[in-house]
C-alpha positions as CSV (number, residue, x, y, z in Angstrom):
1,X,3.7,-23.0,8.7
2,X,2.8,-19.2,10.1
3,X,6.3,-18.4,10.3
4,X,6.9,-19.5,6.9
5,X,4.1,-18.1,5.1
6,X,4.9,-14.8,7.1
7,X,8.5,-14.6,5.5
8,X,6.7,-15.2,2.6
9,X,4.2,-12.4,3.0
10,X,6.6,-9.7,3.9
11,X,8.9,-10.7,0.8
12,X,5.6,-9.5,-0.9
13,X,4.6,-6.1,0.8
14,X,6.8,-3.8,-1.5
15,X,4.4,-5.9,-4.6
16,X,1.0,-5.3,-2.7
17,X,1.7,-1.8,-1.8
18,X,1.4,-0.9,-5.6
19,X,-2.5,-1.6,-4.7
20,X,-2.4,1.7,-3.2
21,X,-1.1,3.9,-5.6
22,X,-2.9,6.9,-5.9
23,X,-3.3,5.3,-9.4
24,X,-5.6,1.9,-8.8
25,X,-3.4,0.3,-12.2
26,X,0.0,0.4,-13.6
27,X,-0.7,-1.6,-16.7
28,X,-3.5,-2.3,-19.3
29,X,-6.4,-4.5,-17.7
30,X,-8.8,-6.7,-19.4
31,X,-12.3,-8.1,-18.3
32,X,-12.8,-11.3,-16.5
33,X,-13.7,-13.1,-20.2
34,X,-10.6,-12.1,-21.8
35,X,-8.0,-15.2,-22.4
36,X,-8.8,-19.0,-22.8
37,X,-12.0,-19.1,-23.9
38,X,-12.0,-22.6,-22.8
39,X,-11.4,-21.7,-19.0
40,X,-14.8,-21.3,-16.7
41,X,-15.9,-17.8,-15.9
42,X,-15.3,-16.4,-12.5
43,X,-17.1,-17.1,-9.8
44,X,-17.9,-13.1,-8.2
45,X,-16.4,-12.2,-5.3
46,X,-18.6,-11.3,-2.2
47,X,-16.3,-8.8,-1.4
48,X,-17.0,-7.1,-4.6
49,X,-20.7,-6.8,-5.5
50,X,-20.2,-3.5,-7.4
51,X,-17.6,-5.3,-9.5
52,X,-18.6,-3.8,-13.1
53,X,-18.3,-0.1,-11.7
54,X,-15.0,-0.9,-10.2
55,X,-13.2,-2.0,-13.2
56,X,-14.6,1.0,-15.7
57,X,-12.9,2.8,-12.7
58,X,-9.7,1.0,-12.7
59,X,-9.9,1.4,-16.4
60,X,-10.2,4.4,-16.1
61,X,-7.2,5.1,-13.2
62,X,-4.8,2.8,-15.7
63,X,-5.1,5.5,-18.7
64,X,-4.1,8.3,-16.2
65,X,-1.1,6.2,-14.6
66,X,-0.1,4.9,-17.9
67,X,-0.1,8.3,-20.1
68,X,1.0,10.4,-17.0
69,X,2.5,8.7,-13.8
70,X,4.2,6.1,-15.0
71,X,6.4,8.4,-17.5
72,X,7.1,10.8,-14.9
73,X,8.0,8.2,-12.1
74,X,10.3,6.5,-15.1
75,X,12.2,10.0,-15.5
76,X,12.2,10.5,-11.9
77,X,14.1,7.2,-11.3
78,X,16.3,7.8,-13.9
79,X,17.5,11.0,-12.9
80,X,17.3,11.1,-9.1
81,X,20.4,9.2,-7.1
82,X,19.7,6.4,-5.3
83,X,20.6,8.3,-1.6
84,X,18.4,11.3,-3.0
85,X,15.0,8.7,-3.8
86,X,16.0,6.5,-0.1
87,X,16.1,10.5,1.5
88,X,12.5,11.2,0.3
89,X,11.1,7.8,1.3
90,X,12.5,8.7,4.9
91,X,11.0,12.2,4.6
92,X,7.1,11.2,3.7
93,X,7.7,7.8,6.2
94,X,8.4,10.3,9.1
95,X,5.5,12.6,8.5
96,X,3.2,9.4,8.8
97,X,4.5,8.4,12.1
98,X,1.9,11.5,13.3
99,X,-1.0,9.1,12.1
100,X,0.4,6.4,13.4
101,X,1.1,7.5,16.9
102,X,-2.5,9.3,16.6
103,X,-4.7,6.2,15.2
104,X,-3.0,4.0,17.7
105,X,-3.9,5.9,20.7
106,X,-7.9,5.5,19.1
107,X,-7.2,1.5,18.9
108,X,-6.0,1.2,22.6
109,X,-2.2,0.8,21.6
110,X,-0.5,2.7,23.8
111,X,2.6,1.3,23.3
112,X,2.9,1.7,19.3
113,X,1.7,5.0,19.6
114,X,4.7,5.4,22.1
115,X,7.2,3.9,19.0
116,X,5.6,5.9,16.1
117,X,6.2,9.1,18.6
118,X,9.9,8.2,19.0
119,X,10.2,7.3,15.9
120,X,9.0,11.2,14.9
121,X,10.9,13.1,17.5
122,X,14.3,10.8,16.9
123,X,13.9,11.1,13.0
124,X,12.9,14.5,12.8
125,X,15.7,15.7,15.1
126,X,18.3,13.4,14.5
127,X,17.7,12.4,11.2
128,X,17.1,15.9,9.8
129,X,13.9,16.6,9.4
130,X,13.1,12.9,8.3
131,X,15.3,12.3,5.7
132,X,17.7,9.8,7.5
133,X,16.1,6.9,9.8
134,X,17.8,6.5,12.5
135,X,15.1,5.3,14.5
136,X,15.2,2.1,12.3
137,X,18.8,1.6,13.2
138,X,18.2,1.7,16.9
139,X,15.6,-1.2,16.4
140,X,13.0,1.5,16.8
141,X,9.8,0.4,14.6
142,X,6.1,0.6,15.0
143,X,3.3,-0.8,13.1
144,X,1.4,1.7,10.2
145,X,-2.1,2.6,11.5
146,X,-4.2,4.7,9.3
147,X,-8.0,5.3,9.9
148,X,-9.4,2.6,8.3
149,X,-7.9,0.1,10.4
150,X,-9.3,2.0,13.3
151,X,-12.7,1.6,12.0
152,X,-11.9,-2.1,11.7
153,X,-10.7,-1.9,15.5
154,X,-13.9,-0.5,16.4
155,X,-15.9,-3.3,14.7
156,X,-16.1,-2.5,11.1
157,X,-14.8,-6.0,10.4
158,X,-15.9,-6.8,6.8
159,X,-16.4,-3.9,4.3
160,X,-17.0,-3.7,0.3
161,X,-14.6,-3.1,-2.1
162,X,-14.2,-0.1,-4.2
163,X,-12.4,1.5,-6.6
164,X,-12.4,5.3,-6.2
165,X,-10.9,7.5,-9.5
166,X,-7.1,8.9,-8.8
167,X,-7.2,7.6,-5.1
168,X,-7.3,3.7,-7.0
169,X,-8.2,0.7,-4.4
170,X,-10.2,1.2,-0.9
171,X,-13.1,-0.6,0.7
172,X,-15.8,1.4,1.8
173,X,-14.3,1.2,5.4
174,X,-11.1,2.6,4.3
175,X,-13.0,5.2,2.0
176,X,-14.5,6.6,5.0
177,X,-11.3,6.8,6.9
178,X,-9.9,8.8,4.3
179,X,-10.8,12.6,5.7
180,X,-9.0,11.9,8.8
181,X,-6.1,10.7,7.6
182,X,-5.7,13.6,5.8
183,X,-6.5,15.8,8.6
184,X,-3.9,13.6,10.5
185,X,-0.8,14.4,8.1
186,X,0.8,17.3,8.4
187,X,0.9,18.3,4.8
188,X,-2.6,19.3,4.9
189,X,-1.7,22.2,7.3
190,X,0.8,24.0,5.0
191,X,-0.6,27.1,3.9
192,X,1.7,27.6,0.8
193,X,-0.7,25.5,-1.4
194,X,2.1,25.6,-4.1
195,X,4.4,24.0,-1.6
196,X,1.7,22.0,-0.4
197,X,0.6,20.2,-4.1
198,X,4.6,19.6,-4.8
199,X,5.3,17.4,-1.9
200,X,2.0,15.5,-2.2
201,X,3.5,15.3,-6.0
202,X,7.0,14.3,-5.4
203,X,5.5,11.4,-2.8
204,X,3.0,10.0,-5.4
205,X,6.0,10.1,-7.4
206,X,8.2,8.5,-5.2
207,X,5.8,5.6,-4.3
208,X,5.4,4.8,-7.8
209,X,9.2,4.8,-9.2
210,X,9.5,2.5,-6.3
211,X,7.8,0.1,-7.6
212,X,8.2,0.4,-11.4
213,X,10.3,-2.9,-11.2
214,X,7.5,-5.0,-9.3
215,X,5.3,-5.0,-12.3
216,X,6.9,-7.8,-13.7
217,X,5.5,-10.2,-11.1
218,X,1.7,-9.3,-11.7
219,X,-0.2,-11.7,-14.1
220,X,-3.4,-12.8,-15.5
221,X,-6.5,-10.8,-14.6
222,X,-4.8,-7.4,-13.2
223,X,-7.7,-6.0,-11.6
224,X,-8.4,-9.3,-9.8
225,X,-5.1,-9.4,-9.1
226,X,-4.6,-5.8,-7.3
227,X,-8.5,-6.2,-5.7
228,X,-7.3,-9.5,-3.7
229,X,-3.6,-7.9,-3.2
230,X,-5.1,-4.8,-1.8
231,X,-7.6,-7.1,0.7
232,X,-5.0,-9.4,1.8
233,X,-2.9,-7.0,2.5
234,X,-4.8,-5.1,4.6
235,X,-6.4,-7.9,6.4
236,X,-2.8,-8.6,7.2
237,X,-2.8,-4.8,8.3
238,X,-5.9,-5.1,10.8
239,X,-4.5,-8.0,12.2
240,X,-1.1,-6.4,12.8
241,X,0.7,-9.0,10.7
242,X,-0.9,-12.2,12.4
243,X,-2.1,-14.2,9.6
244,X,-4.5,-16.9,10.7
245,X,-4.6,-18.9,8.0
246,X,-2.0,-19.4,5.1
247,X,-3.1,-16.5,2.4
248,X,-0.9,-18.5,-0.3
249,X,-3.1,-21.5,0.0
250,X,-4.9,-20.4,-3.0
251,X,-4.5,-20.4,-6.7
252,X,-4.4,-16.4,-7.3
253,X,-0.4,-16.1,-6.5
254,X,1.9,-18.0,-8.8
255,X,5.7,-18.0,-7.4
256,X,8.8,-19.2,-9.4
257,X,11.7,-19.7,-7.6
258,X,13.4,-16.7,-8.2
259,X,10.0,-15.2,-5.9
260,X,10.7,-17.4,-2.9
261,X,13.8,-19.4,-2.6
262,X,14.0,-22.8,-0.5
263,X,16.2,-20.8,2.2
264,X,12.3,-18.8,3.4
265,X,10.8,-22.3,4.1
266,X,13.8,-23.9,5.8
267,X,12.8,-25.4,9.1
């Protein structure tokens, strides 16, 4: 049943990652009594205490990505080639390897810091500068480590949730871990701060034309929805992908069968 719901899971990622837009929302959100007035209020989530502050924020992230991001990242996809938008992918991918390879070594993983460092040096050499990944095609991969999983690592195991304005979804964990994974990526060090503001642009940009065709699959409550997206995932993320228990086995994710097909739960 692991294996299954882990084909499941993965099928997922390119969804959940849209919890960590630099934008918490992509589409209008409504408050926990909005819909059937006959349905029972929500029970509050432990995991978010400061629940009411969080959603003015995501309210307030949703206007921003609706009147700003999401028109841009429309025009970018419509005007940017396929091989041009895979190219930048590759590009901001390979400068994250660096944090990678660096929050590895802090967990004790020698051995994906090892991969992320390949992955860098083969990428960045080979693949010009990043923008082709050849490393992938030589079965070269390494788990993303950021920061916050570090802390986690370290014994931060449970942490709040919380919305921050532009930066969207964190916990407080993974708010903390934030300065030094921006001293980690190498952006930060370019000194032409023109230069410097249009790359962290065009990747903001990038992740969210990516995903502009995901948005389909969200439903009902859409801050719920991106608050327990953004904790399973990175539970799944600390644990380095091993789930434990089956994170479908709940009522918040409702699949059709154009989601999951029977072929994922084959024996």
């Amino acid at each position: 049943m692991q294996t299954q719901a882990r084909s499941a899971w993965q099928k997922l990622l390119p969804l959940l990652l849209l919890s960590t837009l630099s934008m918490g929302g992509c589409a209008s959100t409504g408050s926990p009594q909005e819909g059937n007035a006959s349905e029972p209020p929500m029970a509050a989530d432990p995991q978010d205490p400061w629940e009411g502050f969080n959603r003015r924020v995501f309210e307030f992230n949703d206007v921003l990505d609706r009147y700003a991001l999401k028109p841009v990242a429309q025009g970018y996809n419509a005007v940017t080639p396929e091989p041009v938008q895979t190219g930048v992918g590759n590009f901001f991918s390979n400068l994250g390897e660096i944090r990678t390879a660096l929050n590895s070594l802090l967990q004790g993983k020698s051995a994906n810091a090892g991969l992320a460092t390949s992955r860098f040096l083969i990428n960045s050499t080979v693949g010009i500068g990043g923008l082709l990944d050849y490393a992938t095609l030589m079965e070269i991969t390494a788990d993303k480590e950021d920061f916050g999983q570090t802390l986690a690592v370290w014994g931060w195991d449970d942490s709040r949730y919380l919305v921050l304005p532009l930066l969207g979804p964190r916990t407080l964990r993974d708010a903390s871990g934030l300065p030094v994974d921006f001293a980690a990526h190498p952006i930060t060090y370019i000194d032409d701060h023109q230069l410097r503001a249009g790359l962290t642009a065009l990747d903001i940009i990038h992740l969210r034309a990516d995903l502009l065709d995901q948005e389909s699959l969200i439903s009902g409550d859409r801050y719920r929805f991106v608050r327990d997206a953004y904790l399973q995932r990175r539970q799944f993320q600390v644990n380095d992908g091993e789930l434990g228990d089956d994170p479908f086995a709940m009522d918040d994710f409702d699949f059709d069968d154009t989601d999951v097909g029977d072929d994922d739960f084959a024996d």
